[in-house]
DSSP file (Angstrom, degrees, kcal/mol; ACC not computed):
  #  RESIDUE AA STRUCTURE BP1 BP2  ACC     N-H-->O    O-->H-N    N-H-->O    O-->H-N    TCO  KAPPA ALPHA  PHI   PSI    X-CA   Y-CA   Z-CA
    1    1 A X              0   0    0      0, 0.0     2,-0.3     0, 0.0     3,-0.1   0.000 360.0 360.0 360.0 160.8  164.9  311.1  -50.2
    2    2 A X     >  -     0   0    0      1,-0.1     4,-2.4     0, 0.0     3,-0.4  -0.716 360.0-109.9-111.0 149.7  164.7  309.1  -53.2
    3    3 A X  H >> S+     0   0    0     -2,-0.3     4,-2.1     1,-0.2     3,-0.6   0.952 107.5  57.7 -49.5 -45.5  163.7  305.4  -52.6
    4    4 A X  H 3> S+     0   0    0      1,-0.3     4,-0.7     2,-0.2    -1,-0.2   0.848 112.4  40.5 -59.3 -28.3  167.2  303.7  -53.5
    5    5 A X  H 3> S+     0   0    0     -3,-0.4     4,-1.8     1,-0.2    -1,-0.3   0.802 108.7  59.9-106.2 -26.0  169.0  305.5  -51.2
    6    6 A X  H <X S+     0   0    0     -4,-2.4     4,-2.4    -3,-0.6     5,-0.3   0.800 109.6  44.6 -23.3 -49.5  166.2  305.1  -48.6
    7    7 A X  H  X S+     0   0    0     -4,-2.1     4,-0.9     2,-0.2    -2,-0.2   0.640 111.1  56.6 -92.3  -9.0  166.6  301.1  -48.9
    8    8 A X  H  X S+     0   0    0     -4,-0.7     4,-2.1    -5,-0.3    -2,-0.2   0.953 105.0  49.8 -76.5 -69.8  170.5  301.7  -48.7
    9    9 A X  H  X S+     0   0    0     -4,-1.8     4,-2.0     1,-0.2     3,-0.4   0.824 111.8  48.0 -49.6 -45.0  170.1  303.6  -45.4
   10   10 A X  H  X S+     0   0    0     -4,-2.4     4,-2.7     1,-0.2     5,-0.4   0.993 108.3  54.8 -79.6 -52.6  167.9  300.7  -43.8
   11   11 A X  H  X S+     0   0    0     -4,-0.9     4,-1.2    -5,-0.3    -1,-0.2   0.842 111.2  42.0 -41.9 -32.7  170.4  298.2  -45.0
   12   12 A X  H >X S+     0   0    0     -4,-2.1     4,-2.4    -3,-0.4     3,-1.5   0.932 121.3  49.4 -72.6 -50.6  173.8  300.2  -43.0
   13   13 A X  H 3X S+     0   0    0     -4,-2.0     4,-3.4     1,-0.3    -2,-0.2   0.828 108.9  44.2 -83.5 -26.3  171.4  300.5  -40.4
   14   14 A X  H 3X S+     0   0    0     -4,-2.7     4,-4.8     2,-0.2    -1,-0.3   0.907 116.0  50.5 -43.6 -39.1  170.2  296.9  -40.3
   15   15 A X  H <X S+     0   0    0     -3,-1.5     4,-2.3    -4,-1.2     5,-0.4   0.989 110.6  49.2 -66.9 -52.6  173.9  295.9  -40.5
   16   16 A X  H  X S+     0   0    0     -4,-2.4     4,-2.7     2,-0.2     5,-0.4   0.950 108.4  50.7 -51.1 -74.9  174.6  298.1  -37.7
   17   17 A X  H  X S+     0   0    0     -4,-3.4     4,-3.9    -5,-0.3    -1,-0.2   0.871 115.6  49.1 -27.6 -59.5  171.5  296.7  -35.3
   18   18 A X  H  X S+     0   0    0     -4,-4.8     4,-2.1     1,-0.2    -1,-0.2   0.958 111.5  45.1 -64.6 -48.5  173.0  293.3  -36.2
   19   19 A X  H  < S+     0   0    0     -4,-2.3     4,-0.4    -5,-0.2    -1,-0.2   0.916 111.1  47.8 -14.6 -67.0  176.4  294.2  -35.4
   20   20 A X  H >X S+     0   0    0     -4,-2.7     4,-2.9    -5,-0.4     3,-2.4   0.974 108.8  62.6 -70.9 -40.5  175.8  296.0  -32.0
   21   21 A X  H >< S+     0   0    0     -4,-3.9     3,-2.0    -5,-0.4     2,-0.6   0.848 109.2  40.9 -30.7 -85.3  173.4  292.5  -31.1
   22   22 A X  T 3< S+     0   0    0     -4,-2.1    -1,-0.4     1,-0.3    -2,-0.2   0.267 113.4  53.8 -52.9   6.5  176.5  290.4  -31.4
   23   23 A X  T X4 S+     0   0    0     -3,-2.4     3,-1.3    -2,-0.6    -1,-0.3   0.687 113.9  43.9 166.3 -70.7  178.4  293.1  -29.6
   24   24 A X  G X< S+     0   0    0     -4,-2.9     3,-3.0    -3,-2.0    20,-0.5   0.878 100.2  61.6 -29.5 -79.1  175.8  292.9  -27.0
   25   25 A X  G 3  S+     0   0    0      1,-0.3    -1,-0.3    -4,-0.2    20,-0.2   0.037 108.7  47.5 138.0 -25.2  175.5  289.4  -26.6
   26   26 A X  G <  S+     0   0    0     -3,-1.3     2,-0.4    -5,-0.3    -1,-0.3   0.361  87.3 103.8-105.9   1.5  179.5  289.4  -25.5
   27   27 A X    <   -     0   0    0     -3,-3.0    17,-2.9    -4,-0.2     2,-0.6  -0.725  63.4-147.9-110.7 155.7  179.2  292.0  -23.1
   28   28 A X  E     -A   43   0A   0     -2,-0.4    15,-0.2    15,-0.2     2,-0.1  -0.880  12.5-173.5-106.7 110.1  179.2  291.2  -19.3
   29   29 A X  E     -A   42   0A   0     13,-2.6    13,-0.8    -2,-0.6     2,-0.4  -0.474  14.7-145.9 -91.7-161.3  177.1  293.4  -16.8
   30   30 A X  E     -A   41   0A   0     11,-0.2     2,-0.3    -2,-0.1    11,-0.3  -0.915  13.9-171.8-131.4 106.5  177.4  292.7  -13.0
   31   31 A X  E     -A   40   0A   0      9,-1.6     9,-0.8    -2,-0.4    46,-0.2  -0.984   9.9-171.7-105.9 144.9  174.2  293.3  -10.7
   32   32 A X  E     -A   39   0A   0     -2,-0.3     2,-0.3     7,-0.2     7,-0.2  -0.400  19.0-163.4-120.9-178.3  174.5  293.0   -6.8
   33   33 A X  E   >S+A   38   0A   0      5,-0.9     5,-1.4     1,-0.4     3,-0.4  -0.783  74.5  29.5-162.6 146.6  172.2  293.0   -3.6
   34   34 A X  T > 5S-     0   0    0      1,-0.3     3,-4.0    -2,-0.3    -1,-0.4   0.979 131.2 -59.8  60.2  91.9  173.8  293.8    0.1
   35   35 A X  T 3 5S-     0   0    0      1,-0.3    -1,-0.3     2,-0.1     0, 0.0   0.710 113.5 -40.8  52.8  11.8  176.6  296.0   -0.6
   36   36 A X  T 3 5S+     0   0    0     -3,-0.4    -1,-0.3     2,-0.2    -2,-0.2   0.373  99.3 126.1 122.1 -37.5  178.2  293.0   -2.9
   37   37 A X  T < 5S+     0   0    0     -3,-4.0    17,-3.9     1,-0.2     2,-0.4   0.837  80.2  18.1 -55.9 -41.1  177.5  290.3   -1.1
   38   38 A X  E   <S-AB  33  53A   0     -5,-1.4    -5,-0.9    -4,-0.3    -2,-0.2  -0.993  76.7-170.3-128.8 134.4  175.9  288.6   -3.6
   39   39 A X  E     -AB  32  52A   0     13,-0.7    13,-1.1    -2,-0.4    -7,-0.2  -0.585  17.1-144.1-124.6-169.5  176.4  289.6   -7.2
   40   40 A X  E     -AB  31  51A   0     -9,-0.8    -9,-1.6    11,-0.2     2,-0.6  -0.961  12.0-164.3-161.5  90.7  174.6  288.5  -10.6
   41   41 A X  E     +AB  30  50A   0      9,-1.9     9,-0.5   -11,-0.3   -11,-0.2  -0.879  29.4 153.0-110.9 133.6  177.1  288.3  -14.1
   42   42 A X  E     -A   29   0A   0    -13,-0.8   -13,-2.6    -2,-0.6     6,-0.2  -0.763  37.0-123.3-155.6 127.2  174.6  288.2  -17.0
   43   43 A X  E >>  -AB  28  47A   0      4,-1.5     3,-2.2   -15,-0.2     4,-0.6  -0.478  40.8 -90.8 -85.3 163.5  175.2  289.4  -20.7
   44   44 A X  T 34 S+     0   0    0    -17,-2.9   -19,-0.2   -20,-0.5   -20,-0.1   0.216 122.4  55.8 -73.1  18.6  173.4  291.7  -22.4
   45   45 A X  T 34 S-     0   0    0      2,-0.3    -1,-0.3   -20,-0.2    -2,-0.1   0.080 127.1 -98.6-108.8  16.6  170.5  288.7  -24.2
   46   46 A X  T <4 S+     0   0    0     -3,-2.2     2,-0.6     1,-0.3    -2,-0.2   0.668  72.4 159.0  94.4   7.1  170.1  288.1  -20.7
   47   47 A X  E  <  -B   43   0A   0     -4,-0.6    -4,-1.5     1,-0.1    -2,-0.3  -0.887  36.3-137.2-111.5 143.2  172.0  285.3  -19.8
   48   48 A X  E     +     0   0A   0     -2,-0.6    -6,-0.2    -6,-0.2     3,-0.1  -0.167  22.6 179.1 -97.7 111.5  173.2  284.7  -16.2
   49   49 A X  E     -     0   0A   0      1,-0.3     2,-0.3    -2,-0.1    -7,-0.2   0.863  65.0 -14.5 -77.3 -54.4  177.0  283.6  -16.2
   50   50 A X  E     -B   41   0A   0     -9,-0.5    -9,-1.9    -3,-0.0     2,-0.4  -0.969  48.9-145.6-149.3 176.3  177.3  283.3  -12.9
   51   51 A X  E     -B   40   0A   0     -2,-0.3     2,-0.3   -11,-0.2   -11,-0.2  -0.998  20.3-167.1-137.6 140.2  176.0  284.0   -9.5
   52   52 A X  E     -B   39   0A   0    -13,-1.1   -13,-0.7    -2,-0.4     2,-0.3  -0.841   3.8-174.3-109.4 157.5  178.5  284.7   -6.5
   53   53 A X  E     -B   38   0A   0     -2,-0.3   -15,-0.2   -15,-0.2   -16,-0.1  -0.878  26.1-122.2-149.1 117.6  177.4  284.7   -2.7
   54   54 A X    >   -     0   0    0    -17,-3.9     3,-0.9    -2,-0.3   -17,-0.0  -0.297  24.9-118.2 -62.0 158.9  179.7  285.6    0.1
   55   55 A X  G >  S+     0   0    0      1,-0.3     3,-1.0     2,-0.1     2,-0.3   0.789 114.1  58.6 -60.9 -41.1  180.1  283.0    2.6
   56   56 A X  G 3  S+     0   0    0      1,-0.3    -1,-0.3     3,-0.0    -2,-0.1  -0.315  98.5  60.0 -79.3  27.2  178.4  285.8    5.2
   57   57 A X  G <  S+     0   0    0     -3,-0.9     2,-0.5    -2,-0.3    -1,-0.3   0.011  83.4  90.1-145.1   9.0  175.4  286.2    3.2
   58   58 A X    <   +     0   0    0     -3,-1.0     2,-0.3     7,-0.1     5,-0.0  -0.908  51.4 175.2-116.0 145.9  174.3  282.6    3.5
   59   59 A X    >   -     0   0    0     -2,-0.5     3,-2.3    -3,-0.1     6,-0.1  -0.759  17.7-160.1-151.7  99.7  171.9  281.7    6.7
   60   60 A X  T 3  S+     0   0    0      1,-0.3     3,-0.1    -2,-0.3    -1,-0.1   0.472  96.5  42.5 -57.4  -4.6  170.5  278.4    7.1
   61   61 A X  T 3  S+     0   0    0      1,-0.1    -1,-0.3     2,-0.0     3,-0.2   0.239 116.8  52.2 -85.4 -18.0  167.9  279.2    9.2
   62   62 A X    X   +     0   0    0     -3,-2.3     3,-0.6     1,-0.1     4,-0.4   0.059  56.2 139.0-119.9  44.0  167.2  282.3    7.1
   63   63 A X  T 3>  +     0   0    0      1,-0.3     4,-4.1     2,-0.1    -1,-0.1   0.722  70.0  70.9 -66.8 -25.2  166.8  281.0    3.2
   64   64 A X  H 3> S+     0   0    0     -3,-0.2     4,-1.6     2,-0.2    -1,-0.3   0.992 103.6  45.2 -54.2 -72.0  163.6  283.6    2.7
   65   65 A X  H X4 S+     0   0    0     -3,-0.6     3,-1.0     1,-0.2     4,-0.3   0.710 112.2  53.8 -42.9-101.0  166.9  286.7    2.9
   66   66 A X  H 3> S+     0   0    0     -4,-0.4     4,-1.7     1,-0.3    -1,-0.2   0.470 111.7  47.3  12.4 -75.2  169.0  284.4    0.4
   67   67 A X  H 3X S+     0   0    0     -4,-4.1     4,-1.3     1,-0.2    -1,-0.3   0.783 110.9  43.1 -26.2 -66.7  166.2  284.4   -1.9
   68   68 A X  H <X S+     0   0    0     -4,-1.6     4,-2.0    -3,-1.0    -1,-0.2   0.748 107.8  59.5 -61.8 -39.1  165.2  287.8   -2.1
   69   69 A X  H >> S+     0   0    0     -4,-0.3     4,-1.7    -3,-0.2     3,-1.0   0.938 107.1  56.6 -41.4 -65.7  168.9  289.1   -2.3
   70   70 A X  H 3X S+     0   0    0     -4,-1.7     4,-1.2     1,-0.3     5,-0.4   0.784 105.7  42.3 -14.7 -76.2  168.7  286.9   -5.3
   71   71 A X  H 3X S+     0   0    0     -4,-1.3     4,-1.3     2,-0.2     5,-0.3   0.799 112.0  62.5 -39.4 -40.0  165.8  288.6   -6.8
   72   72 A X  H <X S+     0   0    0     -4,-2.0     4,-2.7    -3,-1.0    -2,-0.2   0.995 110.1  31.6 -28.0-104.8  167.5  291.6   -5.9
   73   73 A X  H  X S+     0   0    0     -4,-1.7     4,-1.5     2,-0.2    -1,-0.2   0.459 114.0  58.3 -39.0 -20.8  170.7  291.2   -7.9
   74   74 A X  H  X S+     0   0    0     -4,-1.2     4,-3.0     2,-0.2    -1,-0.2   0.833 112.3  42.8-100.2 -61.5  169.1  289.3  -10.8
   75   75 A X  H  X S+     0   0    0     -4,-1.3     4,-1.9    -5,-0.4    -2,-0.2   0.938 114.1  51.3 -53.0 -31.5  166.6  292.6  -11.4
   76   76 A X  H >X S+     0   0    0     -4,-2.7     3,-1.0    -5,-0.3     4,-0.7   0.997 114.8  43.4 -71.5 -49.7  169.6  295.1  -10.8
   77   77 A X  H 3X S+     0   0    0     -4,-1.5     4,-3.0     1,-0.2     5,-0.3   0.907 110.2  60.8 -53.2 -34.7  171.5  293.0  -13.5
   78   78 A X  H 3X S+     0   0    0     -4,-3.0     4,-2.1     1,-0.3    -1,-0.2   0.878 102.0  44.5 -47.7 -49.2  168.4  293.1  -15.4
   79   79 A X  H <X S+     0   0    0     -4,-1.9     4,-0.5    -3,-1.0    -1,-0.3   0.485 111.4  61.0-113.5  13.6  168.1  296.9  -15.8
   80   80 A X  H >X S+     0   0    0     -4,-0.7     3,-3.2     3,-0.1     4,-1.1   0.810 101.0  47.2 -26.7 -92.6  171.9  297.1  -16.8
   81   81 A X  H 3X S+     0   0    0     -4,-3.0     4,-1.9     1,-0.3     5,-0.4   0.736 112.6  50.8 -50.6 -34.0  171.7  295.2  -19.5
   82   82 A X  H 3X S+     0   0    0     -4,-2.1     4,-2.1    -5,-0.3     3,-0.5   0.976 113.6  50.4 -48.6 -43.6  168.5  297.5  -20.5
   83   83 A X  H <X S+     0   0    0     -3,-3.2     4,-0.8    -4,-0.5    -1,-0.2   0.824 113.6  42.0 -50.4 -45.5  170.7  300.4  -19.9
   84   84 A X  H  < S+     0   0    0     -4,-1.1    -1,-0.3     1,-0.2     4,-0.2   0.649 110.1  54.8 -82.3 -23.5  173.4  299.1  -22.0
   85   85 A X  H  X>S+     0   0    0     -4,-1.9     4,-2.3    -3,-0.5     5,-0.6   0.773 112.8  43.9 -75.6 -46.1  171.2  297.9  -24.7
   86   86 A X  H  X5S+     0   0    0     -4,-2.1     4,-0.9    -5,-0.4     5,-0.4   0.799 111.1  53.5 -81.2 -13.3  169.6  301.5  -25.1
   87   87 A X  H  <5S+     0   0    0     -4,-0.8    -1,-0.3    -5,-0.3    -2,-0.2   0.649 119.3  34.3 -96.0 -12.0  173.0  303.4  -24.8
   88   88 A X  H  45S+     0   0    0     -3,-0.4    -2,-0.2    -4,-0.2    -1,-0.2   0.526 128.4  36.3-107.7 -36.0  174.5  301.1  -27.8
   89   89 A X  H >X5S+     0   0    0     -4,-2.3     4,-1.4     2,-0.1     3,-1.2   0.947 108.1  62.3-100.6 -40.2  171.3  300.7  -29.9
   90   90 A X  H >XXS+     0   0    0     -4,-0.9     2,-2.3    -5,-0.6     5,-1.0   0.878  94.9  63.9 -28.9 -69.7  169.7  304.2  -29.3
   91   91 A X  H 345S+     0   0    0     -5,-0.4    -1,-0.3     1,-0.3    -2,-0.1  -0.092 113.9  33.0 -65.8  26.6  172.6  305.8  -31.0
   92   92 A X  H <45S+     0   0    0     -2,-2.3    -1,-0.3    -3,-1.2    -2,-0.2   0.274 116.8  52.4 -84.0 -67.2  171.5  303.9  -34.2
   93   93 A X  H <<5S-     0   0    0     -4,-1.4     3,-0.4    -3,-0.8    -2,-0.2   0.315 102.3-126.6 -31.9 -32.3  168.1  303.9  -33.8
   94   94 A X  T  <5S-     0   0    0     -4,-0.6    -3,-0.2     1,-0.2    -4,-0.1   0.476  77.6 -57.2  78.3   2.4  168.0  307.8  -33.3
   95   95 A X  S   <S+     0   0    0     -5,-1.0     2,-0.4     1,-0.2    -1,-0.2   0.929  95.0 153.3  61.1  50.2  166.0  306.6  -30.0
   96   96 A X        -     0   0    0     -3,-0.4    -1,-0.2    -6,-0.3    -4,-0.0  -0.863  45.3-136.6 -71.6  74.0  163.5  304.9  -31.5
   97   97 A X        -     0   0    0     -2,-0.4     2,-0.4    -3,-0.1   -11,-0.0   0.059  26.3-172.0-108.7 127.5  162.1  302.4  -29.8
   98   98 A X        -     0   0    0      1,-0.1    -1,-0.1     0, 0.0    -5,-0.1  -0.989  37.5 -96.3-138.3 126.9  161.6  299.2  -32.1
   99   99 A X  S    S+     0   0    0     -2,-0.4    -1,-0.1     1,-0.2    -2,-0.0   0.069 109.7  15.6 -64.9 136.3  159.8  296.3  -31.2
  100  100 A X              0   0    0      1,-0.0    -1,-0.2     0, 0.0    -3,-0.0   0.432 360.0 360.0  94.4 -13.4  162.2  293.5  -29.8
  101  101 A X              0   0    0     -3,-0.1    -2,-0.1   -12,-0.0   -12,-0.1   0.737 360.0 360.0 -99.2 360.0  165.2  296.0  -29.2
């Protein structure tokens, strides 16, 4: 492959990277803890839209559970959005793994 057309191909594919970013960056995953009870809306640069908790999930005597559900749900949302990030960027990338992607 001849350079010019080398520097062509990293240029779609840059455009492409940036693309799928903003693309990310509107899409919403969902991660939960206890069946649902408490879920975790974060898009795919990792920021948390909301957090829901059923009314049955909440124990003032028990805040330790609360917590951990928390942790729960944030880490499940957490490895969406990786999932969703490799399944959109791979397919550019070739499954390359490139620092920061």
């Amino acid at each position: 492959m001849n350079p010019a057309n080398m520097m062509a191909q990293v240029k779609r594919m840059q455009a492409q990277m940036l693309k799928a970013q903003g693309e990310l960056a509107q899409t919403v995953v969902t991660g939960g803890a206890a069946g649902g009870a408490l879920t975790v809306e974060m898009t795919c640069d990792s920021r948390v839209k909301a957090v829901k908790i059923a009314r049955d999930a909440i124990d003032a005597n028990d805040v330790e559970t609360l917590e951990d559900l928390i942790v729960v749900a944030v880490n499940d949302a957490l490895q969406r959005v990786a999932e969703e990030s490799e399944r959109r960027l791979g397919s550019i990338t070739g499954g390359l793994r490139l620092p920061g992607m």
